[in-house]
C-alpha positions in Angstrom: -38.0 138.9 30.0 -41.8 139.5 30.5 -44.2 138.2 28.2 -46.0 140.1 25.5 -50.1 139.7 25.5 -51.0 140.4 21.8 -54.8 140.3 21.0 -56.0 137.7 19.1 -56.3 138.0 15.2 -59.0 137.5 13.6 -58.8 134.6 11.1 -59.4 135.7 7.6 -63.1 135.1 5.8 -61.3 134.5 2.3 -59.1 131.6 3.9 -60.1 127.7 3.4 -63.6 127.0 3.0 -64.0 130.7 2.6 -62.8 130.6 -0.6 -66.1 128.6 -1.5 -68.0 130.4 0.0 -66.8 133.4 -2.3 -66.8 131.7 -5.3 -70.3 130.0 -4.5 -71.3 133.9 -4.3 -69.9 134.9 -6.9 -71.4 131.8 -9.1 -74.9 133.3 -7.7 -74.4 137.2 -8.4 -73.6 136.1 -11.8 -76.6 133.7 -12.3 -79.2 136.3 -10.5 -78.0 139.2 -12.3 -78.1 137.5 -15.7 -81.3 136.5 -15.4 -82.7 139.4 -13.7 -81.1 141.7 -16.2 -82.9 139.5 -19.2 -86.4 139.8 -17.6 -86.1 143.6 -17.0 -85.3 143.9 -20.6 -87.4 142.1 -22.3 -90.6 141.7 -20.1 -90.4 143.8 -17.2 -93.8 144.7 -17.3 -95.3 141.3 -16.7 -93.8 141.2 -12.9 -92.0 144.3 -11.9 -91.9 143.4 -8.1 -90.2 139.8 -8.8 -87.8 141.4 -11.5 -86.6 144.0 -8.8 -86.2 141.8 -6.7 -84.4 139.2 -8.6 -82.1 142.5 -8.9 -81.6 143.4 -5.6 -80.4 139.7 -4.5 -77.8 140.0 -7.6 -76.6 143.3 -5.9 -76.4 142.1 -2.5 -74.7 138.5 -3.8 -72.2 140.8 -5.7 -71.9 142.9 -2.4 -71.3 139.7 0.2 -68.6 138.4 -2.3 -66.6 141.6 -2.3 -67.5 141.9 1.8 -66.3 138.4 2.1 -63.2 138.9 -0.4 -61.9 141.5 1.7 -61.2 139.8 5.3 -60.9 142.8 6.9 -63.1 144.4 9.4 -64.9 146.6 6.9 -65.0 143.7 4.5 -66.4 141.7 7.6 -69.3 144.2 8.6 -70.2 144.5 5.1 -71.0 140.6 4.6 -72.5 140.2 7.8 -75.2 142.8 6.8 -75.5 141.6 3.0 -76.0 137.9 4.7 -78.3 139.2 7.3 -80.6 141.1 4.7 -80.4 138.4 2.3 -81.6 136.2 4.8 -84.5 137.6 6.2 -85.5 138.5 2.2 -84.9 134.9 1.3 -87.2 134.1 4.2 -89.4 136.8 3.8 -90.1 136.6 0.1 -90.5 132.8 -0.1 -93.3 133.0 2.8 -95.1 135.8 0.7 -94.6 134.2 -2.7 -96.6 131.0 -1.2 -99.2 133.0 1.1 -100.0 135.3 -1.7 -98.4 133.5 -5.2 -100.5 136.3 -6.7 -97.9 138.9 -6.3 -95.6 137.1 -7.9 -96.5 136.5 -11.2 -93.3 135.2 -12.0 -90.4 134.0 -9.5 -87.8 135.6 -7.9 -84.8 133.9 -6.9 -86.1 133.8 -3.1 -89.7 132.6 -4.4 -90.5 129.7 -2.8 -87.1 129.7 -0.3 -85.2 130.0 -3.6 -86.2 126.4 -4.4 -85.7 127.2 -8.7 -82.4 127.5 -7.5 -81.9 124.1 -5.4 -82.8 126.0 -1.9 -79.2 127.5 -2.3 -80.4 130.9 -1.9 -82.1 130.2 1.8 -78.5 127.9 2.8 -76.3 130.6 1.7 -77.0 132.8 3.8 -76.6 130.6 6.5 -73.4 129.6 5.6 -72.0 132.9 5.3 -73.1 134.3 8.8 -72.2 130.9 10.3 -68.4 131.2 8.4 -68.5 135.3 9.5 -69.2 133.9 13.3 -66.4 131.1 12.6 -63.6 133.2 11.5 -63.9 135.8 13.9 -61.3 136.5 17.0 -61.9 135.7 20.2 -62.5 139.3 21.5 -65.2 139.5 18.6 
């Protein structure tokens, strides 16, 4: 009887530590989306640029939870982006807000490497990309 060769599967993202990850995530998309949604309605004139931005890290947190929730290939490309953009506007935003603090008259949950937030936001993305490059097959 001759062997089959099957291709290997690709572990799942929402398996074991995964699960953290998710949940860490989803902890954040709450937390950013809270407070970005407060300052947009009460003040969002004071500092529109670190408001919107505050948003758009709730939306991609939200995004990389559901990407990582799913496990499946679509699931997977979707995190990998949300982890990729998050990181380079974690990176990029916390460089700009302490070259130039002047655009950011109030912070962002990437100001300063997302250090209001225990550094978490500059780590998670990190995390995620190095689970995404963990749990993938072989042939990946």
């Amino acid at each position: 009887m001759a062997e089959q060769v099957r291709a290997p599967e690709r572990k799942r993202t929402n398996a074991g530590p995964g699960r953290l990850l998710i949940a860490v995530y989803i902890l954040f998309a709450i937390a950013a989306t809270s407070r970005a949604g407060l300052q947009i309605a009460t003040r969002f004139d004071e500092a529109p640029v670190a408001y919107t931005l505050s948003a758009l890290a709730a939306l991609i947190y939200v995004v990389a939870a559901v990407g990582l929730a799913r496990a499946g290939a679509a699931g997977r490309r979707v995190a990998l982006a949300c982890c990729t953009v998050e990181l380079v506007g974690v990176v990029g935003v916390g460089l700009l807000s302490l070259l130039y603090p002047d655009l950011f008259p109030d912070e962002t949950v990437w100001s300063g490497f997302g250090s209001g937030y225990g550094y978490i936001p500059l780590v998670l993305p990190i995390l995620g990309l190095l689970w995404l490059r963990r749990t993938r097959g072989a042939s990946a």
